[in-house]
C-alpha positions, 0 to 999 in steps of 0.5 A: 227278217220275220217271224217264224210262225208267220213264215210257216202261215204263208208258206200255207202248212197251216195257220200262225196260232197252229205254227205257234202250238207246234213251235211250243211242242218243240216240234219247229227247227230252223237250220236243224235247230229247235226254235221257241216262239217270237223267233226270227227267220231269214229267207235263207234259213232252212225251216222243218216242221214236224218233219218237213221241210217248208217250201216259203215260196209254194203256190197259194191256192183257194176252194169252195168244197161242198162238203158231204155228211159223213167226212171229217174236216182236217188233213189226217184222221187216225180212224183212217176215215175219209177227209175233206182234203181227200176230195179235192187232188192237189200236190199242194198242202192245204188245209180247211178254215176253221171246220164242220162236223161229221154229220154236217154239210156245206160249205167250207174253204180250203186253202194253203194261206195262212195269212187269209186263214188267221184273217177269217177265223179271228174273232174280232173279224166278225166274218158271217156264216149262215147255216140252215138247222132242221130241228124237232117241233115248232121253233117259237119267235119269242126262242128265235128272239133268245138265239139272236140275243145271245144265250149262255153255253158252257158259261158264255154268252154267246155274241148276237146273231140272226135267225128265222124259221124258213118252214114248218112240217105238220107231218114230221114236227119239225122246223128249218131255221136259218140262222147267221152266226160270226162266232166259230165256237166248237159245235156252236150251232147244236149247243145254242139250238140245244140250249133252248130245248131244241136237238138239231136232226141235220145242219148245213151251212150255206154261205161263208162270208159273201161266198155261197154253195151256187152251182155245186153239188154235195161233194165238188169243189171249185177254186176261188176266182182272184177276185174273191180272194182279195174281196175276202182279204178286203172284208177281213180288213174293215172295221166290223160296224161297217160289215 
């Protein structure tokens, strides 16, 4: 027997901590029974979440999607605005790891693995995103030295990172950083960049983990190799110092 949450991550409706909040609101039944978290399921049970039925023996499926501005990253929007899971045709349910803004660009995975994505969006995994930041002004290096330090958002100090200007445009005053992060803080990015002085006019993210946007375009997608998708899983499981 396993645990429901994590039956609900591998049959790829989403990931064990959202199966754990929709358990928690009631909204989980086994054998058309509502269920409370820690409870044990067998493979015969009939398992329904929110609605639906739960197919444990679906087909996993992994994408790169270069993601465009103007797109939200989740599976529904209420303003009825276009979303990733739009531009990628699949009959299965996937969902996107972790997220991007609106108005950002680049990479991102898509996936109906659960337990990849609880892998890849645990702190204590330290998976690197690398992001390209156009901002206003010249970035000096004793700033860019505060940004890889840490510096303090909404009252937490943020885990060390790595960053270094890529250009700098006379004409507009603006600069491009590139900066690495492991940390999936809500709009992290803007509010570091924010935090020493700086607005963010655009934001991409170029590479998740050892996965980069090479041969894509602004809109496509392609589906991971089996190959990459076990190296993740290796990645995922080594100890953080040896990264």
């Amino acid at each position: 027997m396993e645990r429901i949450s994590k039956v609900i991550a591998n049959a790829g409706y989403c990931s064990r901590r959202k199966a754990d909040e929709l358990i928690e609101k009631g909204l989980v039944e086994v054998n058309g029974e509502i269920v409370t978290l820690g409870t044990k399921v067998k493979s015969s049970d009939i398992i329904k979440v929110n609605g639906n039925f739960i197919n444990k023996k679906e087909e996993k499926e992994y994408y790169i999607l270069y993601k465009p501005r103007g797109i939200v990253t989740t599976t529904k929007d209420e303003k009825n605005r276009k979303t990733v899971i739009d531009l990628i045709p699949t009959k299965n349910r996937i969902y996107p790891v972790g997220r991007l803004d609106y108005d950002t660009t680049g990479l991102l995975l898509l996936t109906n693995d659960g337990k990849l994505t609880n892998l890849l969006t645990h702190p204590r995994n330290e998976i690197d995103k690398k992001y390209i930041v156009k901002v206003e002004g010249i970035v000096p290096p004793p700033v860019l030295k505060k940004l890889e330090k840490g510096i303090i958002i909404e009252g937490k100090k943020t885990a060390k990172s790595k960053a270094r200007v890529k250009k700098y445009d006379k004409k507009t005053n603006t600069s491009i950083v590139e900066i690495t992060i492991h940390e999936g803080r809500n709009h992290q990015v803007k509010k570091m960049f924010n935090a020493i002085g700086y607005d963010v006019k655009k934001l991409k993210r170029e590479t998740y983990c050892f996965l980069d946007l090479h041969g894509l375009k602004s809109g496509e997608y392609r589906s991971l190799s089996p190959k990459e998708v076990k190296k993740l899983y290796f990645v995922c499981q080594q100890n953080p110092t040896q990264k």
